[in-house]
Structure formats: C-alpha cells, structure tokens
C-alpha positions in Angstrom: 13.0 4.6 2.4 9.8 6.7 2.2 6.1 6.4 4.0 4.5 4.0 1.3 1.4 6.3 2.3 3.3 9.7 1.0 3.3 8.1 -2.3 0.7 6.9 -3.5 -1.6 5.5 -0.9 -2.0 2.3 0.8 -2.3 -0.4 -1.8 0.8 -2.8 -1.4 2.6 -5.1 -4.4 1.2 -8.3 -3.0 -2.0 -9.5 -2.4 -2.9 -10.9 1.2 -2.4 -14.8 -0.2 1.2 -13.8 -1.2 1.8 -12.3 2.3 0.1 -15.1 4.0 2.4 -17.5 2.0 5.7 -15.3 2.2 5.2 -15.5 6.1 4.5 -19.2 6.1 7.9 -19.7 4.2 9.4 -17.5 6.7 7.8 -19.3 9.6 6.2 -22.8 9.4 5.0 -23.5 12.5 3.7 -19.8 13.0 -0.4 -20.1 14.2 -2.9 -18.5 12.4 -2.8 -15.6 15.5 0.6 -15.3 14.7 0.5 -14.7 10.7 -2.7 -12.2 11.2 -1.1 -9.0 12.6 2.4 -9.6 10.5 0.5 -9.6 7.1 -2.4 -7.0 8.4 -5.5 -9.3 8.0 -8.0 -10.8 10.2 -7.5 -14.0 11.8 -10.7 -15.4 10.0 -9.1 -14.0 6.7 -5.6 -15.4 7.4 -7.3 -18.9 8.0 -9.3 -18.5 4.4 -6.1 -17.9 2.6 -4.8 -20.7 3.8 -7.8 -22.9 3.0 -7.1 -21.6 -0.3 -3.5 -22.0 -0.3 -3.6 -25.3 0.4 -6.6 -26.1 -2.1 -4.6 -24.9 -4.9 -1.7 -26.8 -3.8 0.7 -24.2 -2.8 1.3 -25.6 0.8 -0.2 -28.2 3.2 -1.0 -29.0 6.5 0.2 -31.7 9.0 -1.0 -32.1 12.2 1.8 -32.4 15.3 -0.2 -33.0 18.2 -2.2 -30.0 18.6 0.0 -27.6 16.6 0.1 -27.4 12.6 3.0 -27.5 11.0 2.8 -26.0 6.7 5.0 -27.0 4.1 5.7 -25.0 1.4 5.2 -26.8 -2.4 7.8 -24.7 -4.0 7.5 -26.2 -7.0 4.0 -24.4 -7.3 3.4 -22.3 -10.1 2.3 -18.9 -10.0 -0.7 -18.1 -11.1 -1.3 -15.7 -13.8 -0.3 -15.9 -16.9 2.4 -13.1 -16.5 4.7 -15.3 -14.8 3.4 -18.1 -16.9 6.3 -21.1 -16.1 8.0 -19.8 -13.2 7.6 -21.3 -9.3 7.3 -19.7 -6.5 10.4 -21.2 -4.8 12.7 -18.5 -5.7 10.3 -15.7 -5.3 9.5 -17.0 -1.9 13.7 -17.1 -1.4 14.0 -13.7 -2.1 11.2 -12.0 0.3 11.3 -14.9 3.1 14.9 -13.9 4.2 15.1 -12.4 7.5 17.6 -10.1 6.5 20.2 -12.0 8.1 21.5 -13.9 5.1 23.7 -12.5 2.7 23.1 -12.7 -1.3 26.3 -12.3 -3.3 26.1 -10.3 -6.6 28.1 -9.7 -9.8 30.5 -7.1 -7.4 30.6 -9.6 -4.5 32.0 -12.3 -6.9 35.3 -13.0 -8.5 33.7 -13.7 -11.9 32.7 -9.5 -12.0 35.9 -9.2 -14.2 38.2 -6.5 -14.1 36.8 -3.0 -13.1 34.4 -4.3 -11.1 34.8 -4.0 -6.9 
C-alpha cells in the first residue's frame, strides 16, 4: 500500500463524522480522549460530532456510572442522496472489523462452481 500523501495529498474518503462513528462501532465504550487521536481530531471536535451524531439519530448515549457507553442505530440511513435507502449497518460492518475476522467470498465458498479455487 502507498503513502496516501504520495498520491494525491491528504484529503481521506470519509469525513471526521464517519470516522468518529466507524470508531464508535469498533469500540463503544471508548472516551472521547480515546476516539480523538485514532480519527485525527481534537477532543472538542470529537465531542461535536458526537452531539451531532446523536442528534441525527445515528447513535446514543447512556450513562454507566461515570463512564458513557454509545449504541450504534444501525438501522440509520445515510445521508445523501447517493446512497439514498441504504443503512449504515453494513457499511459500519465492513470498516469496524479489526482485521481479525474473516469474510468469506465467492472463492472461499462452495457455491463458486467449478473453476473457481
């Protein structure tokens, strides 16, 4: 894999919400200090994201004595009209693995047919 910055500059493919919410999905419990130098924002901007977040409905809060614990709606749908219909929950799937799990495809699986291996 090449330095994003060697092609093209620093721009990335999503925009600090989705990171917030991809690292929310990946850890729940994480505090805001936690999230903020994973997705490469400010604490103060982490904790606006969320505000937003959770005013449009894409996760909420619940207090557990003095911690904060986020759930994920994945039934939320995105936003612009581009992805008009679909949620977020498979989206979300995909880029809150760890890397651990596994993800089968047509050549992992029996029903690839002949030729495939």
């Amino acid at each position: 894999m090449s330095d994003p910055n060697q092609n093209g500059g620093t721009w990335t493919l999503l925009t600090g919400h989705g990171h917030v919410l991809v690292e929310i999905a990946r850890s729940p419990e994480a505090r805001i200090r936690d999230i903020s130098p994973v997705v490469g924002l400010t604490e103060r901007s982490v904790q606006a994201i969320v505000a937003d977040l959770e005013a449009a409905g894409y996760l909420t809060r619940t207090r557990t004595g003095r911690r904060v614990v986020y759930t994920v709606n994945r039934d939320s749908l995105f936003r612009h009209s581009a992805q008009d219909g679909h949620r977020v929950g498979p989206f979300l799937d995909i880029l809150a693995a760890t890397g651990t799990e596994t993800t089968s495809g047509p050549e992992d699986s029996a029903e690839a047919g002949p030729g495939h291996t």
